[in-house]
N, C-alpha and C positions, 0 to 999 in steps of 0.2 A: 192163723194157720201158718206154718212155719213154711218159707219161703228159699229158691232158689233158683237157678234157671229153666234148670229140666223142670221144677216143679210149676216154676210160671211159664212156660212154654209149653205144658201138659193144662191147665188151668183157662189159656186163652185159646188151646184147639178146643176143648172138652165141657165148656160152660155156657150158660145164653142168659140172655136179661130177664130174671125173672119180676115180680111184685116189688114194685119199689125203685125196680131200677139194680136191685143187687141179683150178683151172678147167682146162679143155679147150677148143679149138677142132674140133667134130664135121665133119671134111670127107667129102666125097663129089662123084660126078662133079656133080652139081646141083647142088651150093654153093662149089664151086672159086673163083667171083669174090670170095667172104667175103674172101682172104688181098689180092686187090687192093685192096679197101675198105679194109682198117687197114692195108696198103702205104700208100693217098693220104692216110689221115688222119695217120699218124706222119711222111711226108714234111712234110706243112701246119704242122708244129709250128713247124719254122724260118721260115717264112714271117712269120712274126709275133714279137713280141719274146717270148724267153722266158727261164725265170729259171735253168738248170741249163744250165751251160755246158758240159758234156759231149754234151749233146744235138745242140751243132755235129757232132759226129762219128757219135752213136749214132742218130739219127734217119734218115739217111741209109743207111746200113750196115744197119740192122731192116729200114728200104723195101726194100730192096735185094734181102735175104734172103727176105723173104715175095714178091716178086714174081719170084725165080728158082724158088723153090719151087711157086707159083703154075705156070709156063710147064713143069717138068717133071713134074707132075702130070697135067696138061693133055698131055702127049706119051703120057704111059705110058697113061691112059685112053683113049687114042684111040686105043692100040694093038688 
């Protein structure tokens, strides 16, 4: 996951130990907007100079996928 401050400062308020020992993102109908939050924060990376030039591609593509995953959560809940 493409990394940064804000984004690891959002990552260590926002995640708990799940299976194995690796983080978790705990969602629920309440906290659905968490995945648009580190959607706008991993977007913001390019915004600004950054040093892993992969991140042209992969930053975009993460927002992308947390923010579609976001809106079909959001549908099936509200079913």
């Amino acid at each position: 996951m493409p990394r940064n401050a804000a984004v690891t400062a959002w990552w260590d308020e926002n995640t708990t130990a799940g299976k194995y020992d690796q983080k978790v993102i705990p969602i629920t109908p309440d906290t659905i907007g968490k995945l648009g939050e580190l959607a706008t924060l991993i977007a913001a990376i390019t915004k600004k100079r950054y040093d892993v030039k992969a991140y042209k591609y992969v930053c975009p593509e993460v927002a992308e996928v947390l923010r579609t995953t976001e809106q079909r959560l959001k549908k099936v809940w509200a079913a």
